[in-house]
C-alpha positions in Angstrom: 10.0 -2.1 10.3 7.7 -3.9 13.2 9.9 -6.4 13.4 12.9 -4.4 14.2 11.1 -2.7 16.9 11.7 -5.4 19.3 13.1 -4.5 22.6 12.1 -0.4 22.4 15.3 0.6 20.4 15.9 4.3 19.9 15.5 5.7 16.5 19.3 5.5 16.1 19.0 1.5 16.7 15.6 1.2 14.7 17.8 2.9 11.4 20.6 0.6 12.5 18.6 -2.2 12.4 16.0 -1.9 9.4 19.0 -0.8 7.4 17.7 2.4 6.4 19.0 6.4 7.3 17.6 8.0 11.0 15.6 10.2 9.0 14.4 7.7 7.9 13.3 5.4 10.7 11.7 8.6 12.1 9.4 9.1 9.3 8.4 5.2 9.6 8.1 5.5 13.7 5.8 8.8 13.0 3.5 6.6 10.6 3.5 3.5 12.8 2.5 5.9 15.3 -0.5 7.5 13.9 -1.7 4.4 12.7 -1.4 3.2 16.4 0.9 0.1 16.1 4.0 2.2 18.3 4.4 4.8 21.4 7.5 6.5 21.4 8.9 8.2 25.0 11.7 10.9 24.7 14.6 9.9 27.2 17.2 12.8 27.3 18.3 13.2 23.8 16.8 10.1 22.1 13.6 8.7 21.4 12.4 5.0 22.2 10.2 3.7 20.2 7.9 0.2 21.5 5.1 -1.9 19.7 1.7 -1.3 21.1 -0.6 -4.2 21.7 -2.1 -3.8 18.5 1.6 -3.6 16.5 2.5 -6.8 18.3 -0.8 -8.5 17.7 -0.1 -7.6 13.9 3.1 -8.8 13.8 2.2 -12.0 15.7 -0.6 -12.4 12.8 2.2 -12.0 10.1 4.4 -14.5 11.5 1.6 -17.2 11.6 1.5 -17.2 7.8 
């Protein structure tokens, strides 16, 4: 799911992309986002979701292995 975070999709794009339903990609954005690895921003009628410093350290760390 970090990984298809890149480039602060909306939580329509994030379920696009990880392949699962907008329901969800909202319940993984909301855990992500208490466990301070994404900030989400509400723009109009959608939600954009972005890696924090910490989520992209992580998933720098995970692609090292």
């Amino acid at each position: 799911m970090l990984q298809a975070l890149g480039g602060d999709p909306t939580t329509t794009e994030l379920a696009r992309r990880a392949g699962v339903s907008l329901s969800s990609a909202s319940e993984h954005a909301a855990v992500l986002r208490g466990a301070g690895l994404v900030s989400s921003v509400r723009q109009s009628n959608a939600v954009r979701h972005a890696l924090t410093p910490l989520g992209s350290a992580l998933l720098r760390e995970d692609g090292d292995r």
